[in-house]
C-alpha positions as CSV (number, residue, x, y, z in Angstrom):
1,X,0.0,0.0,0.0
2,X,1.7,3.8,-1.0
3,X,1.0,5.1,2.5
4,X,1.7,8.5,1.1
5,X,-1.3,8.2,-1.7
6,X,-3.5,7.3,0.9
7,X,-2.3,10.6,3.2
8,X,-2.9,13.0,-0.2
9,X,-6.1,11.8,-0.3
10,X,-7.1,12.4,3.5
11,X,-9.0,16.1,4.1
12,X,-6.9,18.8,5.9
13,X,-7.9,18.0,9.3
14,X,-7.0,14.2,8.9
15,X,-3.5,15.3,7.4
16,X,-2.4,17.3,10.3
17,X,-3.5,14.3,12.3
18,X,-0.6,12.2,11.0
19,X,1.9,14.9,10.7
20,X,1.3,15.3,14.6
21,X,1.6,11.2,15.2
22,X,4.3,11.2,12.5
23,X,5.4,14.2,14.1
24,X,5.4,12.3,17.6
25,X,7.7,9.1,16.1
26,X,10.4,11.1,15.2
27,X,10.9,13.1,18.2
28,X,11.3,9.8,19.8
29,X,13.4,8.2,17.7
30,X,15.7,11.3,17.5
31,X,15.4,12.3,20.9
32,X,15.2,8.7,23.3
33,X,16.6,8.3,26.4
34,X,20.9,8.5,25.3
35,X,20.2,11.4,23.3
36,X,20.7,13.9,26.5
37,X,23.8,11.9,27.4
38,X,25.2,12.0,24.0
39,X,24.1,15.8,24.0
40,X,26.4,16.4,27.3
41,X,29.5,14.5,26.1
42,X,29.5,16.3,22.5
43,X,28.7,19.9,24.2
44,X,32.2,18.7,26.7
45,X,33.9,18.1,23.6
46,X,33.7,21.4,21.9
47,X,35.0,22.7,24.7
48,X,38.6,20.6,24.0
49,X,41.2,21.9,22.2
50,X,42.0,20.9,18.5
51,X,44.9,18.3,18.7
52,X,42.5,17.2,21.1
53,X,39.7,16.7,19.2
54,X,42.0,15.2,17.1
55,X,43.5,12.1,19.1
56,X,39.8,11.6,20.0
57,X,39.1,11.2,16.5
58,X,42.0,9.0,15.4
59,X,41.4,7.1,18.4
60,X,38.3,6.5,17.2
61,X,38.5,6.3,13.3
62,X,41.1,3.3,14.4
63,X,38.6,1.5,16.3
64,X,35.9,1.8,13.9
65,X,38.1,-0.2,11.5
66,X,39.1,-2.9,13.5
67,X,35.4,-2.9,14.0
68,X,34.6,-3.3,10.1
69,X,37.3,-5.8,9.9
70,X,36.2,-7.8,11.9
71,X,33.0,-7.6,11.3
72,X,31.6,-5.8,7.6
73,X,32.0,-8.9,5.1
74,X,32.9,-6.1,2.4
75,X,36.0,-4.8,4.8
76,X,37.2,-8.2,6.0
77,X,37.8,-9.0,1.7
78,X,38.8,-5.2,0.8
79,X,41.5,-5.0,3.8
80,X,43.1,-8.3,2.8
81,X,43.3,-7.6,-0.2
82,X,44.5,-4.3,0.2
83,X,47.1,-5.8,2.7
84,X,45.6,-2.9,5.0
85,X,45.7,-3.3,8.8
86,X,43.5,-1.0,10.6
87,X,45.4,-1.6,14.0
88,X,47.8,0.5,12.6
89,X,45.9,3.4,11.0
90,X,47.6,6.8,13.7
91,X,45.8,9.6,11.3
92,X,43.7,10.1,8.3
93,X,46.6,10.0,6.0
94,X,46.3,6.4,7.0
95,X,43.5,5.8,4.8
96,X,45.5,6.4,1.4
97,X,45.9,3.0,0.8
98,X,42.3,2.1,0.1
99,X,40.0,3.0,-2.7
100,X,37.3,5.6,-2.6
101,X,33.7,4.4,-1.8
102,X,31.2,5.2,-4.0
103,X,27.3,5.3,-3.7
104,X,27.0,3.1,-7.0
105,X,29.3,0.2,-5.0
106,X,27.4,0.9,-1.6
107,X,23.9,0.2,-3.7
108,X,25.8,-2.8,-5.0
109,X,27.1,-4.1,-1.8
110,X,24.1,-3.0,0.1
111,X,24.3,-6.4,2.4
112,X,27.9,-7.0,2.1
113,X,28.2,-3.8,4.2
114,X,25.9,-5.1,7.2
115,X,28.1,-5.4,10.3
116,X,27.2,-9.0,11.6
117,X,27.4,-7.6,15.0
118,X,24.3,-5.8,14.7
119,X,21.4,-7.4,15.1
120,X,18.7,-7.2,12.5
121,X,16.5,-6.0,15.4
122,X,19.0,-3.1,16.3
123,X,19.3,-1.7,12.9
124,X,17.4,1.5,12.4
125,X,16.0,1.9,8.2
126,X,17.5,5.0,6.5
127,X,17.4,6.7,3.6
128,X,18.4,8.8,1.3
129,X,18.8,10.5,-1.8
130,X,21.6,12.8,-1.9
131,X,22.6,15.6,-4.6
132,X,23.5,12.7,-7.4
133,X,19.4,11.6,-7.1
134,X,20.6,7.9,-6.7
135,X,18.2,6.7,-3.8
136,X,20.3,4.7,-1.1
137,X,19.0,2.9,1.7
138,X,21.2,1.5,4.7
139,X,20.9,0.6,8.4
140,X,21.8,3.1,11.1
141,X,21.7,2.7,14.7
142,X,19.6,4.0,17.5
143,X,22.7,5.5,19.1
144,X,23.5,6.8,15.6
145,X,20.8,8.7,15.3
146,X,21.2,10.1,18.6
147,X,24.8,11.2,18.3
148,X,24.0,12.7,14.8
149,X,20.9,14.9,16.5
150,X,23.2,15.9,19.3
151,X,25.6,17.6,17.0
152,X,23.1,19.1,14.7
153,X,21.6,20.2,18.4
154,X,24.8,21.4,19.9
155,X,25.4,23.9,16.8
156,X,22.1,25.3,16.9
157,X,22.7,25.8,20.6
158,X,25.8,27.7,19.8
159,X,23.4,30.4,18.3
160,X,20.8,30.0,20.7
161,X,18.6,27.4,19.3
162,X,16.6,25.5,22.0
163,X,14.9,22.2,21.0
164,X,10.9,23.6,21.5
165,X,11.2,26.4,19.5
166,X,8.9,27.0,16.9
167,X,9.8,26.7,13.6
168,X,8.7,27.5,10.1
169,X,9.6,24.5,7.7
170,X,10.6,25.1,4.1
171,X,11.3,21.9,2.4
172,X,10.5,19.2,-0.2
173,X,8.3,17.3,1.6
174,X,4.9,16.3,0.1
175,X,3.0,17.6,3.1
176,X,-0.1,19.1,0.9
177,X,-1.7,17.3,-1.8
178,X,-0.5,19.0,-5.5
179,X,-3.8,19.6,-7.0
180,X,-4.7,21.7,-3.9
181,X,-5.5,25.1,-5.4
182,X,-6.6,27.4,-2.6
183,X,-4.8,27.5,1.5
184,X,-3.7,26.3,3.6
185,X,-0.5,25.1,1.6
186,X,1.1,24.2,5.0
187,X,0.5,21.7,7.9
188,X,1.2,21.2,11.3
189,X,3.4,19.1,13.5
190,X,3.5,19.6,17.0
191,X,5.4,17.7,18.7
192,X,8.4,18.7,16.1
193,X,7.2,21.9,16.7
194,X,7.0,22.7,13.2
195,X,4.6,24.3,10.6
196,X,5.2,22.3,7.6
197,X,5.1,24.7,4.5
198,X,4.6,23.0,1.0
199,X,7.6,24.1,-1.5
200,X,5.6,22.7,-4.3
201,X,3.0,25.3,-4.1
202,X,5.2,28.6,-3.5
203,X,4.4,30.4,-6.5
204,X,3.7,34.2,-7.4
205,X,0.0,33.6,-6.8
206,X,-0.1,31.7,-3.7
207,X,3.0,33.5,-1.5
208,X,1.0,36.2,0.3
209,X,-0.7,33.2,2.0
210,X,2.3,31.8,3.7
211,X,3.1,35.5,4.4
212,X,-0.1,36.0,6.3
213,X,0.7,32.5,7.9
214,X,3.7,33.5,9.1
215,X,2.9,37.5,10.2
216,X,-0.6,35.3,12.3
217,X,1.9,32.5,13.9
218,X,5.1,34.5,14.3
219,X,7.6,32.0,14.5
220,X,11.0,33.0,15.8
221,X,12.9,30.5,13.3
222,X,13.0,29.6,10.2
223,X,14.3,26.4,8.5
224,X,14.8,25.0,5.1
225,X,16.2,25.0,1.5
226,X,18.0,28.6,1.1
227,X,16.4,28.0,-2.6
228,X,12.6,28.2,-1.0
229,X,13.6,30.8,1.9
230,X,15.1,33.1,-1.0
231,X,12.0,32.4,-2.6
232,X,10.2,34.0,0.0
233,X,12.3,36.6,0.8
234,X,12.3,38.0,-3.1
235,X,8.7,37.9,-2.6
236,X,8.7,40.3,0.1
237,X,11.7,42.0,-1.4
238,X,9.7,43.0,-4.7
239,X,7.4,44.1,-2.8
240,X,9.2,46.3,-0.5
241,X,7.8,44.5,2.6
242,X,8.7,42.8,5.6
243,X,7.4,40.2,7.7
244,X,6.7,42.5,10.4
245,X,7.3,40.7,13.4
246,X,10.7,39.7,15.5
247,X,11.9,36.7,13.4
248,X,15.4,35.5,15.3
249,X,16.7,32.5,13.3
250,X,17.3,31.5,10.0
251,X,18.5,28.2,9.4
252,X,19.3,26.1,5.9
253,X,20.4,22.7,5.1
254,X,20.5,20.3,2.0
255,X,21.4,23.0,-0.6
256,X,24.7,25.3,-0.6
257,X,23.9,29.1,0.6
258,X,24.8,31.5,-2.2
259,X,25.7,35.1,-1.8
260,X,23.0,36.5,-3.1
261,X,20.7,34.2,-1.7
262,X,22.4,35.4,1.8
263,X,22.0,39.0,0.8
264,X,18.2,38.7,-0.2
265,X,17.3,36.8,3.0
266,X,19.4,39.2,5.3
267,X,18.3,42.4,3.8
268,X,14.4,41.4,3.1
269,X,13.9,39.0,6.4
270,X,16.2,41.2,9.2
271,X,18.3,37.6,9.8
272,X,21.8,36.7,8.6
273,X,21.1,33.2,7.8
274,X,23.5,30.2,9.7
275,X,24.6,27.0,7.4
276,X,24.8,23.9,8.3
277,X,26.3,20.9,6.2
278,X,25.7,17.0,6.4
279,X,24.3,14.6,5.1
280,X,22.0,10.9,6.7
281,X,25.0,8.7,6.1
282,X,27.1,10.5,8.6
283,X,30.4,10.9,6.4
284,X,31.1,14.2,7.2
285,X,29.5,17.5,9.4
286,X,30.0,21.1,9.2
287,X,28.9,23.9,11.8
288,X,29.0,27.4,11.1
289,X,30.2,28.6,14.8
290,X,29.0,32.2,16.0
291,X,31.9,34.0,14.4
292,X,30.4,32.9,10.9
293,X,32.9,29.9,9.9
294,X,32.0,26.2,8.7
295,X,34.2,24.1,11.4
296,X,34.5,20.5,10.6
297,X,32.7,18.7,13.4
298,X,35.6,16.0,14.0
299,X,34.4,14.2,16.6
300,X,31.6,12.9,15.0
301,X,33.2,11.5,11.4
302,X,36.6,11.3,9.8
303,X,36.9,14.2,6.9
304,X,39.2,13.9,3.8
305,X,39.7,16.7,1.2
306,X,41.2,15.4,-1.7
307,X,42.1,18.0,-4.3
308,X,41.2,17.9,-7.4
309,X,43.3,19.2,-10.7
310,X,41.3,21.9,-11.5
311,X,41.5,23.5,-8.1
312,X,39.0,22.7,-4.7
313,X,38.6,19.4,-2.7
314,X,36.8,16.7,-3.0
315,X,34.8,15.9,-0.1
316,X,35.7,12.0,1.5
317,X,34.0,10.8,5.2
318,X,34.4,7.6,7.3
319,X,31.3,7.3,9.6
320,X,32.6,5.9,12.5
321,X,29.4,6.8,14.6
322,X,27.5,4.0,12.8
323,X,28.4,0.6,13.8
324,X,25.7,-1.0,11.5
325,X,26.7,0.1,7.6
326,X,30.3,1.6,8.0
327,X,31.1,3.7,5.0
328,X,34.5,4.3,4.7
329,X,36.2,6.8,2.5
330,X,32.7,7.3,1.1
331,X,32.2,9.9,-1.6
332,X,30.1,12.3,-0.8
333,X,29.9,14.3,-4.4
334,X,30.6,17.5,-3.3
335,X,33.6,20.0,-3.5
336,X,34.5,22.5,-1.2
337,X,37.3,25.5,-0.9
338,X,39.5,24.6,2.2
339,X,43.2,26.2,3.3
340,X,45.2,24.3,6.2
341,X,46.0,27.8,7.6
342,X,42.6,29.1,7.9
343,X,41.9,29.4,11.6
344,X,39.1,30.9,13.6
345,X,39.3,33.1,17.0
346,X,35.5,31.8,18.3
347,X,37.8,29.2,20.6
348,X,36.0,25.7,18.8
349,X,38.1,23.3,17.4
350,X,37.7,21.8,14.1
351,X,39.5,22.5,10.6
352,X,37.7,25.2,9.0
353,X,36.0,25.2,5.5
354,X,35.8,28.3,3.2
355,X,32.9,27.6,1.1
356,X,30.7,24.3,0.2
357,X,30.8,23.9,-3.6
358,X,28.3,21.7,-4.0
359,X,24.2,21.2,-4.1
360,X,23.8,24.5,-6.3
361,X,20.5,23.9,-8.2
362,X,18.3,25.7,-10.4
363,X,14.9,26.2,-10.3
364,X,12.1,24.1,-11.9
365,X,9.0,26.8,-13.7
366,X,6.1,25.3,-14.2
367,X,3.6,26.5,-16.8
368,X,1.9,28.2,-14.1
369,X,4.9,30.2,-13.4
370,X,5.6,28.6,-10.0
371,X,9.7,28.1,-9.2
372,X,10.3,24.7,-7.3
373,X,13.4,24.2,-5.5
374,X,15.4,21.1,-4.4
375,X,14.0,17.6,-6.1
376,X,15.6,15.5,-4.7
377,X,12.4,13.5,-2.7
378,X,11.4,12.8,-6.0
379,X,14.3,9.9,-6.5
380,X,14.0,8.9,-2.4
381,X,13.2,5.5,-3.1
382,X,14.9,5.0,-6.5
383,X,17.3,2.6,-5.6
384,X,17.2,1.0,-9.2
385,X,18.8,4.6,-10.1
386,X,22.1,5.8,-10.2
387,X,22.3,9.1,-10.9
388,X,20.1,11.5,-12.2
389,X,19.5,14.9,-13.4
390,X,16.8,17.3,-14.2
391,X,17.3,19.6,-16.9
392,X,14.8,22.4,-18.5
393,X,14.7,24.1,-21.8
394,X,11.3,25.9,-21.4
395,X,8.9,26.2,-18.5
396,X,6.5,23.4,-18.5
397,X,9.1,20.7,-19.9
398,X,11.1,18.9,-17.9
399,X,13.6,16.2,-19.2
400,X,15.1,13.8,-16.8
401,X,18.4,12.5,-17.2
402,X,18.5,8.7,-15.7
403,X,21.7,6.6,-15.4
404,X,20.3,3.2,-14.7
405,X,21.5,0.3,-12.5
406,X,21.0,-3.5,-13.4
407,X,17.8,-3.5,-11.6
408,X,16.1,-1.2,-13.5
409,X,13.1,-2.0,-15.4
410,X,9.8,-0.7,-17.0
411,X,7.7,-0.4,-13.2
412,X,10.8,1.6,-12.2
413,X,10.1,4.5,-15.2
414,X,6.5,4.8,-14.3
415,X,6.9,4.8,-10.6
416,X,9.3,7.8,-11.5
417,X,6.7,9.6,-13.7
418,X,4.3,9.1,-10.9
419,X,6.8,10.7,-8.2
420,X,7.2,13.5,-11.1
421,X,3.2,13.4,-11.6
422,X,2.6,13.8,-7.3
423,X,5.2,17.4,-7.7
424,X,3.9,18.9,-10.6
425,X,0.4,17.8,-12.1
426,X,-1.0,18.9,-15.0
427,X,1.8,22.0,-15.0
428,X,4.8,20.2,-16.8
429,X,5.5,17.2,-19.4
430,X,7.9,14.9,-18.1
431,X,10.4,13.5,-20.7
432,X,13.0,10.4,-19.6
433,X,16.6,10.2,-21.3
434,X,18.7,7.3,-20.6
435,X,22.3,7.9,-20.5
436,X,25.5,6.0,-19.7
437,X,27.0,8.7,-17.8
438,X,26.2,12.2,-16.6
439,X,28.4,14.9,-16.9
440,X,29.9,16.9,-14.2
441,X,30.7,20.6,-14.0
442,X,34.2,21.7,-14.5
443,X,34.8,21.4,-10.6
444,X,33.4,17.8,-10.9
445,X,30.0,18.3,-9.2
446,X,27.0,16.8,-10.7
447,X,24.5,19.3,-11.0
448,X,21.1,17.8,-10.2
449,X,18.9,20.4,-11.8
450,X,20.1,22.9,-14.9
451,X,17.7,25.9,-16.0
452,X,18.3,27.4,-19.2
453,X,15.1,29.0,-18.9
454,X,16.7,32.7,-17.4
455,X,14.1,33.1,-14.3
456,X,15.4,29.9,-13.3
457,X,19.1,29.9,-12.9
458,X,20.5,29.8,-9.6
459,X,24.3,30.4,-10.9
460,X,25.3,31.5,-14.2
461,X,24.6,29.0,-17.2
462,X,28.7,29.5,-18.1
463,X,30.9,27.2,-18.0
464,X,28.9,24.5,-15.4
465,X,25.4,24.8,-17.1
466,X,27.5,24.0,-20.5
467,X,29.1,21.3,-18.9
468,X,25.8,19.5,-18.3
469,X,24.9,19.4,-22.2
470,X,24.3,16.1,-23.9
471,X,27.5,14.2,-23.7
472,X,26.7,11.1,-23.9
473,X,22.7,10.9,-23.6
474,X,20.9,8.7,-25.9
């Protein structure tokens, strides 16, 4: 049964009934009875000095690898045939010896990578679908979760963020049915203490509703997609108008945070907005710290920038805070700018990171003239896919650029049309292209969605928008 069918199809009232009991679950499954421990020793930790931090991560990162030795069938063949012995890993550099991860090989190896020490009862579902549109699905564990949540908590407490404030949630969630055509375009969830806004419906006729929303419920924070908040800030912007009330927090995730997205935000909405970068499989975690710099959260994953040719880093991660799938050296598919001698005077420890390279998207206009942001729940659940990207030529039409695995087949295309259909209705055509390979940008990011329609570029359609043209499509 598609559980989420069934929800569209419920009337308002019923649908805020499950966001609360949906709501509900994952408070306590992010927030059980370690979480407040696991909050206290990560808070202590922050409080340590760098080469600190830093013997508490290789400390760790070496134990997490006898770990997958000795128990992750995929390690226990890689390391002996790699003549690697993790008893011996002192540092990251450590890990040169072994080959890169890759999400294809992880959706390939899915059971291979199952620590047999976990118990099938233990292991927590997850998934994901990242910035390549791949869908990936592994185990976690509850004390996973927990740690993950108590990092994300302890940054927002570094700017004053306490866990029952209310917040204003601007994301790709399906939360309001598509063919809904007059308010309320948003739902609640209290127990998250969140009013879930629909990004499908933002559009120039329907955004003085979640204005009004927002001026009746006044809450101090908002969170989502910079593309959806800067949607709703050049709203007001054009207009000349504010919110009109004391908005305290602005918070994004999931996309990078351009400049002028920052500058639109801060001027229009009164708030500076704070980043925040990671990701569910727990590779890697940055946290802007009150001075305004990304630190690399090293107590909670083992980070490698590899540079590339044409200048930046590649973005690597071990996970060592989830004993159930260990990815190690995992590829992230993301570049960032990073210096060795950068340095911050706010007192935390961690490496710092210039800028996050990665996750820029265009817009998606519809015939209606709505702009949607990040896609990326479209391909949640598309294993059978390895990459993807969406690509427009004109509003309305919407060609979809599919790198298939082995296991895709014909139920896979129309379950995609279908996730497509949910989004966008009657207001686009959907057209599939099957391609070997997907090309990347000249900094080697995939770019998951490319406007050449001029109202929706996010960055300039030089030399990256180029880069994504036909080569190799069939």
């Amino acid at each position: 049964m598609n559980l989420e069918a069934v929800y569209l199809q419920m009337p308002t009232l019923a649908q805020n009934f499950v966001c609360n009991i949906m709501g509900w679950r994952i408070q306590r499954s992010r927030f059980g009875p370690s979480f407040l421990e696991q909050l206290r020793q990560v808070k202590k930790r922050a409080q340590w000095s760098t080469d600190r931090v830093l013997e508490f991560r290789d400390q760790r990162l070496r134990s997490f690898l006898v770990h997958c030795a000795e128990t992750v069938p995929y390690y226990r063949r890689l390391f002996a045939e790699a003549g690697f012995q993790p008893e011996r890993v002192r540092t990251l550099s450590d890990l040169a010896g072994l080959p890169v991860l890759t999400k294809a090989i992880v959706q390939g190896q899915d059971t291979e990578l199952l620590s047999e020490s976990i118990r099938p009862r233990e292991r927590v579902p997850m998934h994901t679908s990242g910035t390549t549109g791949g869908g990936l699905r592994f185990a976690v564990t509850t004390a996973a979760v927990h740690e993950q949540w108590a990092v994300w908590s302890r940054y927002r407490q570094w700017h004053g963020l306490g866990q029952n404030t209310w917040q204003g949630y601007f994301a790709g969630r399906s939360v309001v049915p598509l063919a809904q055509k007059r308010p309320p375009y948003w739902r609640y969830n209290f127990p998250g203490r969140q009013i879930l806004f629909s990004g499908y419906h933002m559009g120039p006729a329907t955004l003085e509703t979640y204005v009004s929303l927002l001026r009746q419920r006044q809450p101090p924070w908002l969170h989502g997609y910079p593309s959806l908040l800067a949607l709703l800030a050049g709203y007001l912007d054009e207009r000349r108008e504010s919110l009109g009330y004391d908005l305290r927090w602005i918070t994004t995730g999931a996309e990078n945070l351009l400049p002028r997205q920052i500058d639109v935000i801060e001027r229009t909405l009164g708030v500076r907005p704070i980043q925040h970068y990671g990701m569910a499989e727990a590779v890697a975690n940055f946290s802007q710290c009150p001075r305004g710099k990304l630190h690399v959260d090293e107590d909670f994953a083992a980070v490698e920038f590899l540079p590339l040719p044409q200048g930046g880093y590649r973005v690597v991660g071990t996970n060592f805070s989830n004993l159930a799938t260990p990815l190690v050296r995992y590829e992230v598919g993301d570049v960032v700018d990073w210096d060795a001698g950068d340095t911050c005077d706010c007192g935390l420890p961690g490496r710092i990171v210039r800028r996050v390279d990665g996750r820029q998207e265009d817009y998606v206009i519809l015939r209606n003239g709505a702009r949607l942001g990040r896609m990326d729940h479209v391909f949640k659940d598309m294993t059978a896919i390895r990459e993807a990207q969406i690509v427009q030529e004109e509003p309305g039409q919407i060609t979809v650029r599919v790198v298939k695995n082995p296991r895709y087949g014909s139920s896979d295309e129309s379950q995609l049309l279908e996730e497509f259909q949910k989004r966008v209705g009657d207001q686009a055509t959907i057209r599939v292209e099957y391609t070997e390979r997907i090309p990347r940008t000249e900094s080697g990011k995939l770019r998951f969605v490319i406007s050449k329609v001029g109202k929706g570029q996010l960055v300039s359609a030089a030399p990256d928008a180029a880069a994504g043209r036909g080569n190799g499509s069939t």
